[in-house]
C-alpha positions as CSV (number, residue, x, y, z in Angstrom):
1,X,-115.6,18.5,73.6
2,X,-113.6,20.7,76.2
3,X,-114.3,24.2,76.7
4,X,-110.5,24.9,77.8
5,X,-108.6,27.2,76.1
6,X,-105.3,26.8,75.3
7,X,-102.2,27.7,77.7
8,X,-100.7,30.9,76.9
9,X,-96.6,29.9,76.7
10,X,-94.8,33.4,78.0
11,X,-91.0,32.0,77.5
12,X,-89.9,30.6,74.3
13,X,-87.1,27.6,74.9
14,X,-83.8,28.4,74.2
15,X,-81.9,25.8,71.7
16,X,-78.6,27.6,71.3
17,X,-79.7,28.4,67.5
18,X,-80.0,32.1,67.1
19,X,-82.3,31.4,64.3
20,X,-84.4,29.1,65.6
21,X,-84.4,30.7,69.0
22,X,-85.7,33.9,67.1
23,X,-88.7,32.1,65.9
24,X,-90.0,30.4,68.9
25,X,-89.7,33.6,70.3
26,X,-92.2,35.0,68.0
27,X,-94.5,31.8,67.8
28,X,-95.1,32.4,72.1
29,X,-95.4,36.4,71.3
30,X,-98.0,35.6,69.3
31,X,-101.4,35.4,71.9
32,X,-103.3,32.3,72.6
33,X,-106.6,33.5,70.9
34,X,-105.3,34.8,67.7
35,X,-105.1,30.9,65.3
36,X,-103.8,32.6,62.5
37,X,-100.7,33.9,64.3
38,X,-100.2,31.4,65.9
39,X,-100.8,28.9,62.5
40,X,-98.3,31.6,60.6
41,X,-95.9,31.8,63.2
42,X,-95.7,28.0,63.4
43,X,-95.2,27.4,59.7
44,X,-92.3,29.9,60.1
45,X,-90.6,27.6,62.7
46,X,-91.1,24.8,60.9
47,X,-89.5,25.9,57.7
48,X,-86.5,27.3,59.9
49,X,-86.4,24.0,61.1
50,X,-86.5,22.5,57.9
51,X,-83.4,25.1,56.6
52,X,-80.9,24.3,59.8
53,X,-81.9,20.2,59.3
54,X,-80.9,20.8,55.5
55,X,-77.9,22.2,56.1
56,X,-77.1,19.4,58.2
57,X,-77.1,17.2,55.1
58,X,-74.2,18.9,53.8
């Protein structure tokens, strides 16, 4: 087992989705050592994820 902590990110990517954009922002706002941010913050990308990718379907 590694004793390496996990890289902090400190600039979201930019996709070109407001939306989406607004949540990756918050999931790298959220610090490296705090799991359930980060867990709660990633569960909030991945439903706005899942809403643009729905809308897709028409």
């Amino acid at each position: 087992m590694s004793d390496a902590t996990p890289a902090e990110v400190t600039q979201a990517p930019e996709t070109g989705d407001p939306a989406i954009d607004a949540t990756l922002r918050e999931l790298a706002a959220v610090p490296a050592d705090d799991l359930d941010g980060r867990l709660a913050a990633g569960e909030e990308v991945q439903r706005t994820l899942r809403g643009r990718l729905g809308d897709l379907g028409g």
